[in-house]
N, C-alpha and C positions, 0 to 999 in steps of 0.2 A: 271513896276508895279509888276513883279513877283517877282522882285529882294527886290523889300522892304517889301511883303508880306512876303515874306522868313526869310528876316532880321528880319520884327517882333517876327514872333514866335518864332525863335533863341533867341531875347535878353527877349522873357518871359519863355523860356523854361530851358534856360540857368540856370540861378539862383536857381529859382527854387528846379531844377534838382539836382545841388549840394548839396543844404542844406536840401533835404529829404534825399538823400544818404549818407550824413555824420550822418545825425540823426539817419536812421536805421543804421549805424555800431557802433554808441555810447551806442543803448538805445532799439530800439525799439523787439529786441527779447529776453529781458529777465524782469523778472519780478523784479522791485526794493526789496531792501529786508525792507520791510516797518514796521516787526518785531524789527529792530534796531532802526525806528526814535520813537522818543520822544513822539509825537502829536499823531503815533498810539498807543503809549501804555496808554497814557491816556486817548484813547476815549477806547479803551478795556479795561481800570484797573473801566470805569464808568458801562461797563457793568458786569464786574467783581463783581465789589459789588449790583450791583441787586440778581444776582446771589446768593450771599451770605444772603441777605437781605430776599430772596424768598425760598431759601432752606427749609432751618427750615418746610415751609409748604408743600414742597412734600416730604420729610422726614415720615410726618404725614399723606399725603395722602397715602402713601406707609406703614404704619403701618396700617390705615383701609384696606386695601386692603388684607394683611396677615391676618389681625383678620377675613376677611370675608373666610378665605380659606376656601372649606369644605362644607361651608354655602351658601351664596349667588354669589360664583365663585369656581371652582376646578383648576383653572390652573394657577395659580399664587401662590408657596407658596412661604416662607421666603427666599427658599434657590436660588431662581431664582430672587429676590426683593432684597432682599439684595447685590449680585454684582452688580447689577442695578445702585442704589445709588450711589455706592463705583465710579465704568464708570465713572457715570455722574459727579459726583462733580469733581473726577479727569481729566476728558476730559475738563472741563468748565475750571475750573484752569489754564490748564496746553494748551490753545488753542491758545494760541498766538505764544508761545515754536512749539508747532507741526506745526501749518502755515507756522510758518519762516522757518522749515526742509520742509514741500512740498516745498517751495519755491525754496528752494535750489537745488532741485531734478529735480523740473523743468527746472531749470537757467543748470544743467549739463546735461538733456535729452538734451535740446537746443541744446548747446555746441558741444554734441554726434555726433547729426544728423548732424551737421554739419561737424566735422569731423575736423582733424589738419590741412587739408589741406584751407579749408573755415572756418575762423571766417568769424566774421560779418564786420572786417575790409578787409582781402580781399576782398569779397563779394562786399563790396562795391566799392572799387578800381576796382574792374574789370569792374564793369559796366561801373561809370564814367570814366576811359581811353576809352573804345569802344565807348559809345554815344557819350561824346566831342568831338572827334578824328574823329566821324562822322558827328555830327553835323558843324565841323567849313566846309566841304566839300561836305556834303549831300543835298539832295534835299529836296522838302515838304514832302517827304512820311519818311524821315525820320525823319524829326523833330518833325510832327502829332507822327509818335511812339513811339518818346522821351514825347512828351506831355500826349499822352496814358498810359504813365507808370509812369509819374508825377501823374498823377487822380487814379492810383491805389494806387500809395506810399501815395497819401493822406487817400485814402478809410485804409489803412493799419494803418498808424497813428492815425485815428477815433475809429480804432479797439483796438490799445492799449490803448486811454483812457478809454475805454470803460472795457477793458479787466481789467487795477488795480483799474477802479472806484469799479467795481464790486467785486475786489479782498478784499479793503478798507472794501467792505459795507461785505462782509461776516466776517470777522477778527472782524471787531467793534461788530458784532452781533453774534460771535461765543460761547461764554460765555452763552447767552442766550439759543442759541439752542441748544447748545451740553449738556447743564443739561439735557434737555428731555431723554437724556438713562434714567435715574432713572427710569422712567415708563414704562410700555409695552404699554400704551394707544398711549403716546408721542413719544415713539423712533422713529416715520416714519421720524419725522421731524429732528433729527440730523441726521439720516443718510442722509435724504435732503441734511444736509450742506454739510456734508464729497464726495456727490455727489456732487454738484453746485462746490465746491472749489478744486475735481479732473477736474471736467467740462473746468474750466478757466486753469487752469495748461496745461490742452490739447492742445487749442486754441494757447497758446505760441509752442508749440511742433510742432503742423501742419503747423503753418508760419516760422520755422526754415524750415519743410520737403519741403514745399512751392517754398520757397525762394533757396532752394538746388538744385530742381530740374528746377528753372529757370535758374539760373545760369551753371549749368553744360551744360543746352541743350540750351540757346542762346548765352554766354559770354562766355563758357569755351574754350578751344581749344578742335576740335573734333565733339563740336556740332552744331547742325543748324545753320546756318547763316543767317540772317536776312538781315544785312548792310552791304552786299558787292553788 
C-alpha cells in the first residue's frame, strides 16, 4: 500500500515538476518585450490618438489657467504650464519607447541578481538533477516537498500572468495617463503610472532575488540540505 501510494505522487509530481522548471528557465523571470509585438502597439497607437484627439482641450484648459494667474490663482504661471504641456505630450507620445527601455532594465536587474553563475537555465537544472535524482529513491517526505514546490512554482506562474497582464494594461493606458503632466491638478495620476509600472518591474526583480536565494541555500553546493 505504501509502495503505490508512493509511486502515485511520484508519477503526478514527476511531470509536473519538469515542465514548471523548464518553464521558469525559458520565461518566467523576465518580462516579454511587448513594446516590439505588433498587437501592443496598436492597442497603444488607439490610445495614442485619444490623446491626440483630447489635447487640443487641455492645451486650453491650461491657457485659462495662465490667464487666471494673479487673479483667481497665484501659483500656476505660464512659465511652470508651459513645460507642463511640452512633459505631457512628449511622455504620452513617446510611452511605449520608454516602457520597452523599463523593460529592458528590468529583464538586466533580473539577469544581475542573478549573477553569471545562475541564469535561469541553470537554476533550473539544478534543481531538477537534485529532486529527480531524489525523487526516483526518496520516500514520502520527499516527494510531498517536491509537490510543495510544484504549488509554489504554480503560485509563481499565477504571478507572472498577473505581473504582464498588468504590465499590458498600463502600456495600453499610458498614453492617456502620462498627458496628465500637462496639468498640476492631473499630474498625481501619471506619476501613478511611472509608480504602478516601476511597482511591476520590481515584482520581476524580487523573484529573480527569491529564486537566488533558494537555490544557493537548498541546491547549491554548500547549502542546506534538505534530501539527504
Amino acid at each position: 500500500m505504501s509502495d503505490a501510494i508512493e509511486s502515485f505522487f511520484r508519477d503526478l509530481v514527476t511531470p509536473g515538476l519538469n515542465s514548471l522548471l523548464d518553464l521558469l528557465a525559458k520565461s518566467l523571470l523576465v518580462t516579454p518585450q511587448l513594446d516590439q509585438l505588433p498587437v501592443m502597439g496598436q492597442i497603444w497607437g488607439n490610445s495614442q490618438q485619444i490623446v491626440i484627439a483630447v489635447y487640443a482641450t487641455l492645451i486650453l484648459v491650461a491657457g485659462i489657467i495662465v490667464m487666471a494667474h494673479e487673479t483667481l490663482q497665484t501659483r500656476h504661471s505660464i512659465k511652470e504650464i508651459l513645460p507642463r504641456v511640452i512633459v505631457g505630450f512628449l511622455a504620452a507620445n513617446l510611452s511605449l519607447f520608454f516602457g520597452g527601455k523599463v523593460i529592458e532594465i528590468g529583464n538586466a536587474l533580473s539577469r544581475a541578481v542573478l549573477g553569471d553563475q545562475l541564469d535561469p537555465e541553470t537554476a533550473a537544472r539544478a534543481m531538477t538533477d537534485t529532486l529527480m535524482h531524489d525523487l526516483d529513491g526518496g520516500g514520502l517526505f520527499v516527494i510531498f516537498i517536491a509537490l510543495a514546490l510544484v504549488v509554489m512554482l504554480v503560485a509563481v506562474l499565477l504571478t507572472y500572468i498577473v505581473r504582464v497582464t498588468l504590465t499590458i494594461i498600463l502600456l495600453a493606458a499610458a498614453p492617456i495617463l502620462l498627458m496628465c503632466h500637462a496639468l498640476p491638478q492631473t499630474e498625481g495620476i501619471a506619476f501613478w503610472w511611472w509608480k504602478a509600472f516601476a511597482g511591476v518591474m520590481a515584482i520581476q526583480v524580487g523573484q529573480s532575488l527569491a529564486l537566488v536565494a533558494a537555490i544557493k541555500l537548498f541546491f547549491w553546493p554548500g547549502g542546506i540540505t534538505l534530501f539527504n
